[in-house]
N, C-alpha and C positions, 0 to 999 in steps of 0.2 A: 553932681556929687551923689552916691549911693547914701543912702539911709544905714544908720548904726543896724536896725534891723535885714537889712537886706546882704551886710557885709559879711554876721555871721552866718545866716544863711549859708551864701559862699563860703563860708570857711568850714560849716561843718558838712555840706558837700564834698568838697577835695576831700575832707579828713576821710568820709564816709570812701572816698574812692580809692584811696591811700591803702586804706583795712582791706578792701575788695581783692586789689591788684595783690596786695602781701598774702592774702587769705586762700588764692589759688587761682588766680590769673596765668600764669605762667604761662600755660598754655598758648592762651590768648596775643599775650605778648610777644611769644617766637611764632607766630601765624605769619605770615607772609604779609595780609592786608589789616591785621587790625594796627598796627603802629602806624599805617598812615592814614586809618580813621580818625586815630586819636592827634596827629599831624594835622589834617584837614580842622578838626574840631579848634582846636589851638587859633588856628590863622582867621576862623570866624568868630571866635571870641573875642581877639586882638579887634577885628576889623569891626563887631559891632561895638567894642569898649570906644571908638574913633568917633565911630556914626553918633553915640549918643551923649560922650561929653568928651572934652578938651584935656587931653595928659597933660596940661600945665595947669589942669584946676586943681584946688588946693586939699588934701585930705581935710576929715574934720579935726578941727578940736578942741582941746576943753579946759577947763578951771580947774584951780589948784583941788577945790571940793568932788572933783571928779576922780582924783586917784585912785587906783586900786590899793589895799592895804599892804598887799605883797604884789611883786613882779617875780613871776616864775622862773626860772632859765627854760627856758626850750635847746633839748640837746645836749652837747658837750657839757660838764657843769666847769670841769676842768683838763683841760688838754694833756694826754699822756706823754707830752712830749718834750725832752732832755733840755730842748733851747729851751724853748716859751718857759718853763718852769727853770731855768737858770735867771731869765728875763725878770719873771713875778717876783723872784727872790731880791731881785735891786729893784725891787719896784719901777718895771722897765725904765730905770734910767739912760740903759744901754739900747735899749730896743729904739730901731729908726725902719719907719714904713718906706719902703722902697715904689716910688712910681715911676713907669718906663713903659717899653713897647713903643709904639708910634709916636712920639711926642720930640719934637725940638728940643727941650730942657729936660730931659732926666733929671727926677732928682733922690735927694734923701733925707729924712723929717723926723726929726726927734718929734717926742710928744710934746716936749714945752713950745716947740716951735710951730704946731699944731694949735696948740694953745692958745697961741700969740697972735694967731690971723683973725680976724674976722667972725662972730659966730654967731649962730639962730639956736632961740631956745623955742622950743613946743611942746604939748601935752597934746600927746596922740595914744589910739588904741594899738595895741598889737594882736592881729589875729593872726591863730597858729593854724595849721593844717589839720592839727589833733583835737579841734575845736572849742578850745578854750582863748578867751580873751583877757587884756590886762590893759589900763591905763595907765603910761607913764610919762614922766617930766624926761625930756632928751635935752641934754645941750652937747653942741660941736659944733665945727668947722662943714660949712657947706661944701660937698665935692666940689659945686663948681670950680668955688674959689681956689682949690687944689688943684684943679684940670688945668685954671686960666695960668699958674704960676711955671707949670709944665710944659703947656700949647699943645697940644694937639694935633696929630694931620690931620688933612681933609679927607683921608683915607678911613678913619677912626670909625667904627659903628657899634663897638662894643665898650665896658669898661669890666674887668674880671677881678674880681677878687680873690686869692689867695690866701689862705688861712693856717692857723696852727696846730688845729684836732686836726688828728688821724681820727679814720673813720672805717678802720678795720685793724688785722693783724698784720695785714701787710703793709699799714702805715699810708695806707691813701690819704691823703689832706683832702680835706671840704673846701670847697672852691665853690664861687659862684660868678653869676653875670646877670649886667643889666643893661637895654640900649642906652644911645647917648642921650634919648628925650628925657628916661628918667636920671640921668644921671646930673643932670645940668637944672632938673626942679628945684623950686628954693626949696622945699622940704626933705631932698638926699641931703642926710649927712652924714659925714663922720664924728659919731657920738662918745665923748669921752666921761659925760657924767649921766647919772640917771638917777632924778626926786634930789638932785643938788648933792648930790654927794660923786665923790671920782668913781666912775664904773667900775663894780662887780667882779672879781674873774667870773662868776658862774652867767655872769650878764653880758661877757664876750671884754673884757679887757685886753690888751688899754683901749681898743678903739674896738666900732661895730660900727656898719653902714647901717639908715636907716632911710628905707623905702615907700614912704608913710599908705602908698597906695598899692601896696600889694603885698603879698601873705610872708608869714615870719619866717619860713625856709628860705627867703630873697633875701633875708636880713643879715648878711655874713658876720660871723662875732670872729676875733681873736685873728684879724686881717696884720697879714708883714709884711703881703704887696698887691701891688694893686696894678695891671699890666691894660694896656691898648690897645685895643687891636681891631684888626678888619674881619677876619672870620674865629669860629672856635675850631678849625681842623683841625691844629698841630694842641689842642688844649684837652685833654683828660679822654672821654671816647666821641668830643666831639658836640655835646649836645649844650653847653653854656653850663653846667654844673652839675655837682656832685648828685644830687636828688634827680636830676633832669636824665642824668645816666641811668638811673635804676626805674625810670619810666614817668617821670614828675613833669608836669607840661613848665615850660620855660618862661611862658609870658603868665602870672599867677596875680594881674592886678585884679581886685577887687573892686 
């Protein structure tokens, strides 16, 4: 397990790279060989995060006296968008998270029905890319227990999330992705409260994945489905999400 100190480190790196790349990278980026410097660099960070500790070790975490006083939203605060805000307005009563793509049982899940399964509570950090950190209480539904209700093929190497912000004029939806190793940790979930109260819209309502070992852009808020698959070709330009498209490395665990 990383040190609290060695995490933000990491996170205020990416941030620092984040500012670099928007600051006047451009160039860099349409180069022929720096994207697959930055590819190469990706698959050795993956491969020494492997060498030096086990993806099903546990993040840390902490005591009710560890809270942060406020939890920020990072991002969207509230989705510009006609359904979701028709949704909020019945306090998603009507809203049902759609899971599908490679699985035997398709299915469809109110949030009370979410509610109802099985759940893990934690008090873990969140570090953002922007390099601010926050302690908060999560309770949900463990993906797994969503994946196991659904099954799975054996084909499955991804899980994507699908979201409700647009993330421009042209109405892109934020989307993300995570392998099936993190998806299947006891600590992925699907977080429907946060510090005991029913999540936030500005905190990704009704639901938000939470990834306890890697940075807060992996952390999708305001998901309505949630799709399986074997590769990302046929999904947004291809690269597992929204940020990963505009040059954000894919695997972001800490």
């Amino acid at each position: 397990m990383k040190s609290p100190r060695r995490r933000r480190f990491l996170a205020r790196i990416a941030g620092a790279a984040a500012t670099l790349a928007a600051a006047g990278c451009d160039r860099l980026s349409q180069s022929p060989w720096f994207p697959r410097v930055l590819d190469v660099g990706e698959k050795l960070s993956q491969t020494a995060q492997h060498l030096v500790t086990s993806r099903r070790s546990m993040a840390q975490e902490f005591g009710p006296e560890d809270l942060s006083p406020h939890f920020r939203s990072n991002g969207t605060a509230n989705p510009r968008n006609a359904e979701y805000q028709a949704l909020a307005r019945g306090r998603f009563a009507e809203w049902r998270l759609e899971v599908g793509g490679l699985a035997e049982h398709p299915a469809r899940f109110s949030l009370a029905e979410l509610r109802s399964m099985p759940s893990r509570t934690q008090i873990t950090r969140h570090d953002c890319v922007e390099g601010w950190s926050a302690i908060g209480k999560w309770k949900g539904v463990p993906l797994a227990e969503v994946l196991r209700r659904i099954q799975p093929s054996a084909a499955v190497r991804y899980v994507v999330f699908h979201c409700a912000d647009p993330m421009d004029d042209q109405g892109t939806l934020y989307y993300e992705s995570i392998d099936m190793e993190d998806a299947l940790h006891p600590q992925t979930i699907l977080a429907y409260e946060l510090n005991d109260r029913v999540l936030p819209i500005a905190n990704g309502a009704p639901i938000r994945v939470r990834v306890e070992r890697q940075l807060g852009y992996k952390m999708a808020k305001y998901i309505m489905r949630i799709e399986l698959v074997e590769s990302f070709a046929s999904i947004g330009e291809g690269n597992g999400g929204y940020w990963e498209d505009q040059g954000y490395a894919w695997y972001a665990g800490i």
